[in-house]
Each structure stands twice: as C-alpha cells, then as structure tokens.
N, CA, C and O atoms as CSV, one atom per row, in Angstrom:
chain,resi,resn,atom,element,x,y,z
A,1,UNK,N,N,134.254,-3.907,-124.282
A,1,UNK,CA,C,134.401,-4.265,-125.669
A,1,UNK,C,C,133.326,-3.550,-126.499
A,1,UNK,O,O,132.157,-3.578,-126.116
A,2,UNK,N,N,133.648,-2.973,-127.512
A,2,UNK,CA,C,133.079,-2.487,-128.266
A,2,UNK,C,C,132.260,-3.138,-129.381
A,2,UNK,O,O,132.768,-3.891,-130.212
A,3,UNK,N,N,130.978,-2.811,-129.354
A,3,UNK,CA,C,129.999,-4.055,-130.608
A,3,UNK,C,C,129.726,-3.432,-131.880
A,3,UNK,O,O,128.969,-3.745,-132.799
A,4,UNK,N,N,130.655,-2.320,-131.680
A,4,UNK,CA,C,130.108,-1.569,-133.626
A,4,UNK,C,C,130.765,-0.372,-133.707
A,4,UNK,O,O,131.797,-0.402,-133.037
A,5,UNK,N,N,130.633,0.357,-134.095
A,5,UNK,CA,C,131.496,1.818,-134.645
A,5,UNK,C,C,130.888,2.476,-134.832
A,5,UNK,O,O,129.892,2.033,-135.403
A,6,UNK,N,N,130.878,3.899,-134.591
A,6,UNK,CA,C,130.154,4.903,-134.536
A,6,UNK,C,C,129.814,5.567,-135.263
A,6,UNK,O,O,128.780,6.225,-135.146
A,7,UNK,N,N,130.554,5.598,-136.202
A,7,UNK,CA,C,131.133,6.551,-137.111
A,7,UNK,C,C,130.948,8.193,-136.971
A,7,UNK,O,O,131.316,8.606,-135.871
A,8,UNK,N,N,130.553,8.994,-137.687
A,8,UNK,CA,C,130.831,10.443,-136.981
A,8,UNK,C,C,129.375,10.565,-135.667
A,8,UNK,O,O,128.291,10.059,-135.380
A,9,UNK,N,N,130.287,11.550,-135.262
A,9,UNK,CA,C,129.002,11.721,-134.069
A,9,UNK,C,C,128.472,13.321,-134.495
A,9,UNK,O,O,129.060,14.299,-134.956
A,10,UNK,N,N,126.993,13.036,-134.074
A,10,UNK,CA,C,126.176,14.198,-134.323
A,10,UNK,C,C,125.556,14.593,-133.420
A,10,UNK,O,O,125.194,13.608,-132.776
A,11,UNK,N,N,125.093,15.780,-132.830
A,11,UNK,CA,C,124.132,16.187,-132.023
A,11,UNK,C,C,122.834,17.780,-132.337
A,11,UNK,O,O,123.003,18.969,-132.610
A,12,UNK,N,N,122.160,17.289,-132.203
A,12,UNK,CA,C,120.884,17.913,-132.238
A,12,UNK,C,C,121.236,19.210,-131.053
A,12,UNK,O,O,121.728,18.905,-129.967
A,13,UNK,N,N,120.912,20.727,-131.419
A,13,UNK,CA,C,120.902,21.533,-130.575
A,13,UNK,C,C,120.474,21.617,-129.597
A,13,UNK,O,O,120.966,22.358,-128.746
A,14,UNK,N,N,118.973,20.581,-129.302
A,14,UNK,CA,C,118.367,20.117,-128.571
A,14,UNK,C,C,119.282,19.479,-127.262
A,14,UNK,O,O,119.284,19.841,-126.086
A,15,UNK,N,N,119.895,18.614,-127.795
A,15,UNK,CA,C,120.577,17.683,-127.383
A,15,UNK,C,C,121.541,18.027,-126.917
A,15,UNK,O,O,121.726,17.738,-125.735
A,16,UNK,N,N,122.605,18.820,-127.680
A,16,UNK,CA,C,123.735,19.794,-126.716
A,16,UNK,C,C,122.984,20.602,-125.224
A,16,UNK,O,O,123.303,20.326,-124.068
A,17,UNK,N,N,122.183,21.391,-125.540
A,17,UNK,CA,C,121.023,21.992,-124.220
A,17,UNK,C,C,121.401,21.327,-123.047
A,17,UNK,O,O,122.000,21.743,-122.056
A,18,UNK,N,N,120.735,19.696,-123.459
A,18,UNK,CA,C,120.724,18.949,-122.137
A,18,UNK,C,C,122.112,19.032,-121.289
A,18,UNK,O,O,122.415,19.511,-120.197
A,19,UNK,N,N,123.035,18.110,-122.649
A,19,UNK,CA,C,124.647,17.987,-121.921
A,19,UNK,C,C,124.911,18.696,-121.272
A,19,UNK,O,O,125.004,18.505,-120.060
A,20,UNK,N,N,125.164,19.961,-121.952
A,20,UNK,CA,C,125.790,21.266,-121.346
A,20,UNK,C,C,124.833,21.465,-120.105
A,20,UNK,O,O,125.471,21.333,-119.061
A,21,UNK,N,N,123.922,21.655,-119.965
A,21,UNK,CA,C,122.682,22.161,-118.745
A,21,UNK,C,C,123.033,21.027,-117.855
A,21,UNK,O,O,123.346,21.421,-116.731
A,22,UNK,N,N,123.084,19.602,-118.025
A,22,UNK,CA,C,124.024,18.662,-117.268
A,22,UNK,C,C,125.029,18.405,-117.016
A,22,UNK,O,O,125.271,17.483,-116.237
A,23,UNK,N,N,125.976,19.140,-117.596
A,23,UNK,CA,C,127.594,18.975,-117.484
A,23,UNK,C,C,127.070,17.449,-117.763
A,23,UNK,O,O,126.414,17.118,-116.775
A,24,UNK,N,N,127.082,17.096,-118.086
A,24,UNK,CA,C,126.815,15.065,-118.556
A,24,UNK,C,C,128.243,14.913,-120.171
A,24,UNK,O,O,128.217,15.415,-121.294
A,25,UNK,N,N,129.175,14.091,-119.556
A,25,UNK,CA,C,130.146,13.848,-120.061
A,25,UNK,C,C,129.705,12.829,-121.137
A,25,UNK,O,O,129.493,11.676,-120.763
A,26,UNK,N,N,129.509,13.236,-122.776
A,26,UNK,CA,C,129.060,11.941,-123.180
A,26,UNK,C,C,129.960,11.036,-123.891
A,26,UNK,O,O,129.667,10.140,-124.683
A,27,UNK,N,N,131.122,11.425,-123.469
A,27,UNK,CA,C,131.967,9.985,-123.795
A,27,UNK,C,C,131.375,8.589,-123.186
A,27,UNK,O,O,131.525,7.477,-123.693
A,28,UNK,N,N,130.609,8.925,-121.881
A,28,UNK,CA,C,130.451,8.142,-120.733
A,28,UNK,C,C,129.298,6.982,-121.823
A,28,UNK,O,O,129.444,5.810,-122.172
A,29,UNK,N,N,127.842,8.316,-122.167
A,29,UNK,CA,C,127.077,7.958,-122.777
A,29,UNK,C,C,127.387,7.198,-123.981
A,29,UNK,O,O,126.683,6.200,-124.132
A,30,UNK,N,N,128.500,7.483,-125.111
A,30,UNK,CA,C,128.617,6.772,-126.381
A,30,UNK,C,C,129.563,5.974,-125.708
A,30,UNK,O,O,129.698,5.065,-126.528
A,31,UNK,N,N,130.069,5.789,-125.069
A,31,UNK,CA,C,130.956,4.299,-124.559
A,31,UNK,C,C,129.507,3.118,-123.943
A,31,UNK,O,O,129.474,1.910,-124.181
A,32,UNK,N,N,128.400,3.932,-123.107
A,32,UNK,CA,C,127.740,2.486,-122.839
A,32,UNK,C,C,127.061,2.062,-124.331
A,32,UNK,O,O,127.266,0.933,-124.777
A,33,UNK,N,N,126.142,3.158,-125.156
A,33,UNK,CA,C,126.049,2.707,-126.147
A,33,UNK,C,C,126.563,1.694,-127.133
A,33,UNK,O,O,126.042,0.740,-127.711
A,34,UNK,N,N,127.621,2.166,-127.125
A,34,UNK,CA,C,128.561,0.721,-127.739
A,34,UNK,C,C,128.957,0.035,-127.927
A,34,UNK,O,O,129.365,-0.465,-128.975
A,35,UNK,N,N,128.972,-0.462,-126.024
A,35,UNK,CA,C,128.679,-1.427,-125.540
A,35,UNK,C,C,127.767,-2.281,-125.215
A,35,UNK,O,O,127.920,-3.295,-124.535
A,36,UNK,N,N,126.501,-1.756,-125.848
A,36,UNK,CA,C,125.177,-2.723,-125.631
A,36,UNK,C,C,124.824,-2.661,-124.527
A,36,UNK,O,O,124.341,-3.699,-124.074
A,37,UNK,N,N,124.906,-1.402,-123.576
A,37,UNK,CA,C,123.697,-1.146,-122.234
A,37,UNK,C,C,123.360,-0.038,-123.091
A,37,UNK,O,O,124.033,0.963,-123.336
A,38,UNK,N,N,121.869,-0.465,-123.637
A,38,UNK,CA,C,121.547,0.946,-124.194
A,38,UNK,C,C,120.174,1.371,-123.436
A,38,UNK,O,O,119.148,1.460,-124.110
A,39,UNK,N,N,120.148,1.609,-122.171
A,39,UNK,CA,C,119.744,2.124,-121.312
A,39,UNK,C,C,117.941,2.226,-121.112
A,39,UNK,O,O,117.257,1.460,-120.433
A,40,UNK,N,N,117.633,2.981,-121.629
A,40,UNK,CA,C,115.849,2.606,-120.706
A,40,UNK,C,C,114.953,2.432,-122.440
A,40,UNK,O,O,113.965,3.120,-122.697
A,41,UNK,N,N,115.367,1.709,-123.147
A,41,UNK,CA,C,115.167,1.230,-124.470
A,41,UNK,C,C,114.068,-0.094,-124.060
A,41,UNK,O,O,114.427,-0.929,-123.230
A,42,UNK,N,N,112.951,-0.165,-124.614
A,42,UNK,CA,C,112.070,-1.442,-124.666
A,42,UNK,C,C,112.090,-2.521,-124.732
A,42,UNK,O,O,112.909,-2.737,-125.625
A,43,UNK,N,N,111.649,-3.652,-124.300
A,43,UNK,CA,C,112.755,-5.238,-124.839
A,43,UNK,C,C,112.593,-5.215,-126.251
A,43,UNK,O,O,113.543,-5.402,-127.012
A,44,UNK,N,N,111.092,-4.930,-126.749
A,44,UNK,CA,C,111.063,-5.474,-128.278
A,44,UNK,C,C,112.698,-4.151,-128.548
A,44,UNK,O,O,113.722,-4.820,-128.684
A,45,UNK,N,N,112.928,-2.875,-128.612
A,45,UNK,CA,C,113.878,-2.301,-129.167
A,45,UNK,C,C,115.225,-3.061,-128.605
A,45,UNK,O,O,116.217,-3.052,-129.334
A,46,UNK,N,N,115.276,-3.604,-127.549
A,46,UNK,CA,C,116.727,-4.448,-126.879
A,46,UNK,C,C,116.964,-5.483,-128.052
A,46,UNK,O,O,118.024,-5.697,-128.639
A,47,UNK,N,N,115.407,-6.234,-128.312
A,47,UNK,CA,C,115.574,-7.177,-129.265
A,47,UNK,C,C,116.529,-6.933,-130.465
A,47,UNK,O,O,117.584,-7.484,-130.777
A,48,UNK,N,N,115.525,-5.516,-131.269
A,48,UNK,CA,C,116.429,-5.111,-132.473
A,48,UNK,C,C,117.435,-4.690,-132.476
A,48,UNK,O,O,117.902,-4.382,-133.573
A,49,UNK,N,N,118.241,-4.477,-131.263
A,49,UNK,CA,C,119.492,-3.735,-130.987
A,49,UNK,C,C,120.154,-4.984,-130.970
A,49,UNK,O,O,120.997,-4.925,-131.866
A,50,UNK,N,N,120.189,-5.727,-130.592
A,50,UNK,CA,C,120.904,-7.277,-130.637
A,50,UNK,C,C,120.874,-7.680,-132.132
A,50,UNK,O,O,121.976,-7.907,-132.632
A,51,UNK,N,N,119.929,-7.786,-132.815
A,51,UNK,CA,C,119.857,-8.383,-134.718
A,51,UNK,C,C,120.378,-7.429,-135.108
A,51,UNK,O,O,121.445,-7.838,-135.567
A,52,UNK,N,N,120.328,-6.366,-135.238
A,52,UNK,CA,C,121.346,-4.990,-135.882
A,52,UNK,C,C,122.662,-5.414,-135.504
A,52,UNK,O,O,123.382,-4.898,-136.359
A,53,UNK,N,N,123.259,-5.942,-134.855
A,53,UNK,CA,C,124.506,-6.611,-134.658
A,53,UNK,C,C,125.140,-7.246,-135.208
A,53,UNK,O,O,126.370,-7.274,-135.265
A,54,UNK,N,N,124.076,-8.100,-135.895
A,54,UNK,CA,C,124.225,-9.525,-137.148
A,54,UNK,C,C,125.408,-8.214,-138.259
A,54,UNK,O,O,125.577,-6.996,-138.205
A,55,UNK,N,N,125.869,-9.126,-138.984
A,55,UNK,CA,C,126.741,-8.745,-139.845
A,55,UNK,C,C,126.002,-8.127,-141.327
A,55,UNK,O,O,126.331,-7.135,-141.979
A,56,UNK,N,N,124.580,-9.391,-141.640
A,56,UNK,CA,C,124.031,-9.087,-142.706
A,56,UNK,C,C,122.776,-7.762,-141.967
A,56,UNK,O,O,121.715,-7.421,-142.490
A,57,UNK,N,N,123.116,-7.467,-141.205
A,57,UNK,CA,C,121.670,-6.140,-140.635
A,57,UNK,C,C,121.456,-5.014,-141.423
A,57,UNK,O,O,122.329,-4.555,-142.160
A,58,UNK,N,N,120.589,-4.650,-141.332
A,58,UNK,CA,C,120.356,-3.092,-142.002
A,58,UNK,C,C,119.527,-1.987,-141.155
A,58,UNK,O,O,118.763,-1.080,-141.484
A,59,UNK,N,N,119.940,-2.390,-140.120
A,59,UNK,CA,C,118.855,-1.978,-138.849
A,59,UNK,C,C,119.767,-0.916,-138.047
A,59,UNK,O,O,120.922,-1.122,-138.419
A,60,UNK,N,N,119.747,-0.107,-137.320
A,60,UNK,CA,C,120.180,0.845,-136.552
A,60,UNK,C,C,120.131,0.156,-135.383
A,60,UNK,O,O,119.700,-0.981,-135.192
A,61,UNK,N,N,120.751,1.166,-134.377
A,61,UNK,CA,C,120.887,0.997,-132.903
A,61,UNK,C,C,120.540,2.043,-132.026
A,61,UNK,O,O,121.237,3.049,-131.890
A,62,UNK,N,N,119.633,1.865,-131.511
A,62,UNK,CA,C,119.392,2.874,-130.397
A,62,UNK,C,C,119.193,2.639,-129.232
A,62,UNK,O,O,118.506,1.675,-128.895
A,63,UNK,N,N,119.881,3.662,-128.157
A,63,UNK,CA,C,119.874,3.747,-126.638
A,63,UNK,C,C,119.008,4.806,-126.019
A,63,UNK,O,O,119.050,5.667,-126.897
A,64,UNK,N,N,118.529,5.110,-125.414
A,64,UNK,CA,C,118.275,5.855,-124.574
A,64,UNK,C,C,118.430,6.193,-123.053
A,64,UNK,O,O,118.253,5.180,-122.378
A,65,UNK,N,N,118.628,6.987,-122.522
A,65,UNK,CA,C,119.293,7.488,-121.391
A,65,UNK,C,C,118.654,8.711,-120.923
A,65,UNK,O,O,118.335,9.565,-121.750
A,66,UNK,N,N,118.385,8.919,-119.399
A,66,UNK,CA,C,117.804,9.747,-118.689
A,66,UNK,C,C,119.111,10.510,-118.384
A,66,UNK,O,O,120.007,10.052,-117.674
A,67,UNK,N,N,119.135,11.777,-119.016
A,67,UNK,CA,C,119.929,12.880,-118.180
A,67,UNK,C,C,118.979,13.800,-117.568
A,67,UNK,O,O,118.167,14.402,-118.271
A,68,UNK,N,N,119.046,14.006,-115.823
A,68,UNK,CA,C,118.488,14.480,-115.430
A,68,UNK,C,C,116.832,14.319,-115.026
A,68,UNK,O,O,116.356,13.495,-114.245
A,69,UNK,N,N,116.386,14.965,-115.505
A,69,UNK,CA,C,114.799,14.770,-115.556
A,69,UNK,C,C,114.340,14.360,-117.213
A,69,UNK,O,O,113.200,13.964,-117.453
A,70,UNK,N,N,115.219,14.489,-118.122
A,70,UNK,CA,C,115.507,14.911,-119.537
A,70,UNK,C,C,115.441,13.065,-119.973
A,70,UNK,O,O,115.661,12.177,-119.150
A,71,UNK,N,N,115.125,12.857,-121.287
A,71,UNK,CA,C,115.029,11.447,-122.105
A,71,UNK,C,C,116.247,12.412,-123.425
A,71,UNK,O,O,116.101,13.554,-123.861
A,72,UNK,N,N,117.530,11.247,-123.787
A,72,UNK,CA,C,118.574,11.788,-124.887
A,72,UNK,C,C,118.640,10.066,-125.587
A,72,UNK,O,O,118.921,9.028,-124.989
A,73,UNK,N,N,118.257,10.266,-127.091
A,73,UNK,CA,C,118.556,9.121,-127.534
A,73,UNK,C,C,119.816,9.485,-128.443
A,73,UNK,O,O,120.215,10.551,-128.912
A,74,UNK,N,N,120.266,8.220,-128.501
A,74,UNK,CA,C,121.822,8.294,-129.037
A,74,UNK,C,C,121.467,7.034,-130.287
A,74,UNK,O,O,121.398,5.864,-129.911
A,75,UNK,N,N,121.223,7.437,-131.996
A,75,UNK,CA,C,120.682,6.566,-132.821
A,75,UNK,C,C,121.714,6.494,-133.265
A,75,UNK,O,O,122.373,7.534,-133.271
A,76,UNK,N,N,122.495,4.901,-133.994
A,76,UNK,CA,C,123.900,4.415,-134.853
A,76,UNK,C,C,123.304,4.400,-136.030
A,76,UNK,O,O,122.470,3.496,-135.994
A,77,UNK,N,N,123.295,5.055,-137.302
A,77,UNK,CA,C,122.900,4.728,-138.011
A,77,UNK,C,C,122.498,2.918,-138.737
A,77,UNK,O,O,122.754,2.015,-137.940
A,78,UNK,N,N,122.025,2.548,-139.878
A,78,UNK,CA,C,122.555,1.012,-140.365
A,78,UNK,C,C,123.967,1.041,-140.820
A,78,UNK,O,O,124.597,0.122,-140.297
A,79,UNK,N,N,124.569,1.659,-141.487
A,79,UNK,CA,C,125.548,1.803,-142.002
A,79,UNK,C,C,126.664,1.992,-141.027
A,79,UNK,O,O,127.773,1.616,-141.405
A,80,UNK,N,N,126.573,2.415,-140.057
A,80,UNK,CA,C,128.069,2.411,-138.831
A,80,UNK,C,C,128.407,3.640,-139.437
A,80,UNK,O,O,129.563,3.886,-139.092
A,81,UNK,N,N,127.853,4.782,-140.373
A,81,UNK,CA,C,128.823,5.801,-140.449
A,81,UNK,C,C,128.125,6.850,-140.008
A,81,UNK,O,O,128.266,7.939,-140.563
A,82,UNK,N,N,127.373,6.708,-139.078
A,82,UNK,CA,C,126.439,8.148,-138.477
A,82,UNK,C,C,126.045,7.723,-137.134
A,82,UNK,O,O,125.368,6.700,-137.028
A,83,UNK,N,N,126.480,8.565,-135.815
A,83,UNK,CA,C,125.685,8.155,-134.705
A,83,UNK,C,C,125.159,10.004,-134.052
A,83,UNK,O,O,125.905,10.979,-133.957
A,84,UNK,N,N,123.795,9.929,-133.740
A,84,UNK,CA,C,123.533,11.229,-133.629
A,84,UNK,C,C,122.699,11.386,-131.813
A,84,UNK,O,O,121.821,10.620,-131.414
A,85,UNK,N,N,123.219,12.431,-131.091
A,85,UNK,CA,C,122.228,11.838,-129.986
A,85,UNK,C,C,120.990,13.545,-130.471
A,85,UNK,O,O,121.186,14.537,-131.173
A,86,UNK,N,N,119.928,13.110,-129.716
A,86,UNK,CA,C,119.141,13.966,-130.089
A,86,UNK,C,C,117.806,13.587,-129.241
A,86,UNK,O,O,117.749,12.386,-128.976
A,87,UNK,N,N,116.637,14.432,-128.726
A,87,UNK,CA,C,115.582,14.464,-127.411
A,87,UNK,C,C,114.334,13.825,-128.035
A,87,UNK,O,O,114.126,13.190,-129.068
A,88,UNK,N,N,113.780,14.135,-127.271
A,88,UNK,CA,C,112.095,13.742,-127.868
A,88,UNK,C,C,111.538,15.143,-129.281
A,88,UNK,O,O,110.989,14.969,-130.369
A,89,UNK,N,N,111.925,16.220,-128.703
A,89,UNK,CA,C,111.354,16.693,-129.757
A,89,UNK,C,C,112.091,16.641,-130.890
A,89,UNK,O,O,111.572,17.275,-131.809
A,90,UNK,N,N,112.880,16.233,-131.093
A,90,UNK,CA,C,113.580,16.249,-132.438
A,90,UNK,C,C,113.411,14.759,-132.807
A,90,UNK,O,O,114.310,14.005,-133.178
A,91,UNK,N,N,112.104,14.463,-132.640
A,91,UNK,CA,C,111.790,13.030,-133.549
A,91,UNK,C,C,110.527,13.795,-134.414
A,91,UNK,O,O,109.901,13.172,-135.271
C-alpha cells in the first residue's frame, strides 16, 4: 500500500552514476519508499517520516538506501509533487 504520491521523479547525475554502475532497478527503490521502509534513515528522521504523513504536514520524506558500497537518498518533496533521488554529494 502506498502512503503518499510521488509526484514527478527526479534524479541527480550523481545519482543516475550509481543506478546505472548498479544496474539497481529503482522502481524497486521508489516502491519501498512509498511504502514507509525508508531504509537506513535515523529514528529521530523515521519519526518525521511518520508526521509528514499527517494530512495537515509540511514536512518531506526521506529514505535512504545503500546501493552497493554507495548511500542514494530518495527526498518526497512537502507538497507530493517532487520526489528526487540524489548521493551525499549533492547535499
């Protein structure tokens, strides 16, 4: 079951690198995302990923996920109309 909407998906050149250099299918990745396993994320960030849920939120969602040896975060915007995955250096 799905807990929110994605709206367009974006990726950081960075971030394509990995996929592709992993063959890493990320339907796989934005399906757990969306489902709320958002992967090696902090409790306090598990926390805010749960209240960003609330209806009145203004908070984003983020997962993170080990491809490879590699860290790829996958951020939902607040708004549900932007989800972008993108690495460490592109923070």
């Amino acid at each position: 079951m799905n807990l929110f909407e994605l709206g367009k998906i974006t990726m950081t050149p960075s971030a394509i690198s990995i996929i592709a250099g992993f063959k890493v299918p990320i339907g796989d990745l934005l399906d757990r995302h969306q489902r709320g396993d958002y992967g090696e994320v902090s409790e306090t960030d598990w926390r805010e990923n749960t209240l960003a849920l609330l209806p009145e939120s203004v908070e984003r969602v983020m997962s993170v996920y080990y491809v490879g040896t590699e860290k790829l975060w996958i951020i939902t915007d607040p708004d549900r109309q932007l989800t972008t995955l993108l690495t460490e250096e592109d923070f």
